[in-house]
C-alpha positions in Angstrom: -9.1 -17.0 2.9 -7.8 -14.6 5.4 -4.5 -13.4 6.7 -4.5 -15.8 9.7 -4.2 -18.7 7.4 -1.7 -17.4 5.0 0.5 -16.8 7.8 -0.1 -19.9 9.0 1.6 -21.2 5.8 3.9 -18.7 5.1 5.8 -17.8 8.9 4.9 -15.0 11.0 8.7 -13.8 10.8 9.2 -10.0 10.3 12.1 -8.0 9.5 12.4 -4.9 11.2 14.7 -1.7 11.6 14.7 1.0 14.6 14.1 4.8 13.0 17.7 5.5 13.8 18.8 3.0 11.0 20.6 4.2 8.4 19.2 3.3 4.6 22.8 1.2 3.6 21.7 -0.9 6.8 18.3 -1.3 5.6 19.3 -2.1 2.5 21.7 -4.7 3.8 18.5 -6.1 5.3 16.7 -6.4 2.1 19.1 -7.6 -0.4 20.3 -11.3 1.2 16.5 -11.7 2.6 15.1 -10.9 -1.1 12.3 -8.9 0.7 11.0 -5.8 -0.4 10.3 -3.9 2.9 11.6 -3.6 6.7 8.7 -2.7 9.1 10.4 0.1 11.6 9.6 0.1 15.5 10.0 2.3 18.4 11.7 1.4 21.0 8.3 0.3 22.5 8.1 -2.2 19.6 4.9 -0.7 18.1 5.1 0.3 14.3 6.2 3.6 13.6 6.9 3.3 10.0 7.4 1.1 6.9 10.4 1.5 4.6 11.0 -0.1 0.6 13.4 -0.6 -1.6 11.3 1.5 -3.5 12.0 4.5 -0.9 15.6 3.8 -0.8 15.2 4.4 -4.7 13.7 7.7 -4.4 15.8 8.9 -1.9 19.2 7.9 -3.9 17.5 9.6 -6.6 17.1 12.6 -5.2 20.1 12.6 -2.8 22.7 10.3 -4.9 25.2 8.2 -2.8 24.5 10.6 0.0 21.0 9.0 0.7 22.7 5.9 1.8 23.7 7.4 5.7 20.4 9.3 6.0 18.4 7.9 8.4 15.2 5.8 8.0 12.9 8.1 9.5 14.0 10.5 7.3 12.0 8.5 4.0 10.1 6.0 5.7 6.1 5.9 5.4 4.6 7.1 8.9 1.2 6.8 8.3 1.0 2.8 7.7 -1.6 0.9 6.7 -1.8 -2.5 8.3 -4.2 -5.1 8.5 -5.3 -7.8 11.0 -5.8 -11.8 11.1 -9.2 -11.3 9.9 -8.6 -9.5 6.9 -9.9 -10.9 3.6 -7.6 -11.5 0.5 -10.2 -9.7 -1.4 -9.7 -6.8 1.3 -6.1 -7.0 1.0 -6.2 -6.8 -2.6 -8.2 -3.5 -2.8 -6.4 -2.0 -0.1 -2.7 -2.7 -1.9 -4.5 -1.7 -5.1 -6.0 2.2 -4.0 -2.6 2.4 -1.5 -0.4 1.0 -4.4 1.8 -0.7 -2.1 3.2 -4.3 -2.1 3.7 -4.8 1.9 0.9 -4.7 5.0 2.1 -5.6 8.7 -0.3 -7.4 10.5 -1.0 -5.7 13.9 -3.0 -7.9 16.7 -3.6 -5.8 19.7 -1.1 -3.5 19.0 1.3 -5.9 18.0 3.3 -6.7 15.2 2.4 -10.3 14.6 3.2 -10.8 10.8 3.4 -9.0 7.3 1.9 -10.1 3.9 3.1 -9.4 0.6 1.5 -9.2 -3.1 3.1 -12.3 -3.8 1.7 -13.9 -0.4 -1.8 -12.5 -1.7 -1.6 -13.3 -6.0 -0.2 -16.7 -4.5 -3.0 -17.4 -2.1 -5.8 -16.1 -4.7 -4.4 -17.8 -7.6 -4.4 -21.4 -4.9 -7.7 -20.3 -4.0 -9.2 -20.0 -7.6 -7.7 -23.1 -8.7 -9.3 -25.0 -6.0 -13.0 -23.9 -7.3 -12.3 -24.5 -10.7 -11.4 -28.1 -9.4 -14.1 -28.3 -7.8 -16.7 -26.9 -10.6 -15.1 -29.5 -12.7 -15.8 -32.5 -10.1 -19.4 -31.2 -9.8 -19.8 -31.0 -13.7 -18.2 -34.4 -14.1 -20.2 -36.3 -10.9 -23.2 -34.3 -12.4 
């Protein structure tokens, strides 16, 4: 299975912040939506950055309440990885794994066209293994 299809299934819809942002309005973002990161764009609408909850985290930690009116590009990630509609779950898997991140944007020809989660990909593997064990069993039993 690759990304194309489990954005097919799950929305192409994105959340995004501008670099200016401040992290209380990211965070804003990413409470009500339940989402654990805003992908941040220029003003060209390319991807400049990704932000989590768990950077919000480290920054409170290390800046207490203060951390809440710096600014997004202050803590976000700059160099992001991403991934495109081709990608492979097992790709996706390893990549998340070495990065040990949860969230990949999916850039198309310089565009932001989607973004997958661990859950997106443990859901998708875990629909994909079940569908070979069915189908193991249907061969054993039609033998």
């Amino acid at each position: 299975m690759n990304v194309a299809s489990i954005l097919k299934a799950k929305g192409r819809a994105v959340t995004t912040a501008r670099p200016n942002a401040t992290l209380l309005d990211v965070a804003k973002k990413l409470g009500p939506k339940k989402i654990g990161a805003v992908v941040v764009v220029g003003d060209n609408g390319h991807v400049t950055g990704i932000i989590s909850e768990r950077d919000i985290i480290r920054a409170v930690s290390e800046h207490g309440a203060a951390a809440l009116s710096m600014v997004v590009s202050d803590v976000m990630t700059r160099n992001v990885i991403a991934c495109g509609e081709t990608s492979e779950l097992d790709e996706l898997m390893e990549m998340m794994t070495k990065g040990r991140f949860r969230h990949l944007p999916v850039i198309e020809d310089d565009a932001l066209v989607g973004i997958i989660s661990i859950g997106d990909v443990v859901h998708h593997h875990v629909a994909e293994v079940e569908m070979e064990v069915s189908a193991m069993r249907n061969y054993l039993a039609t033998g």
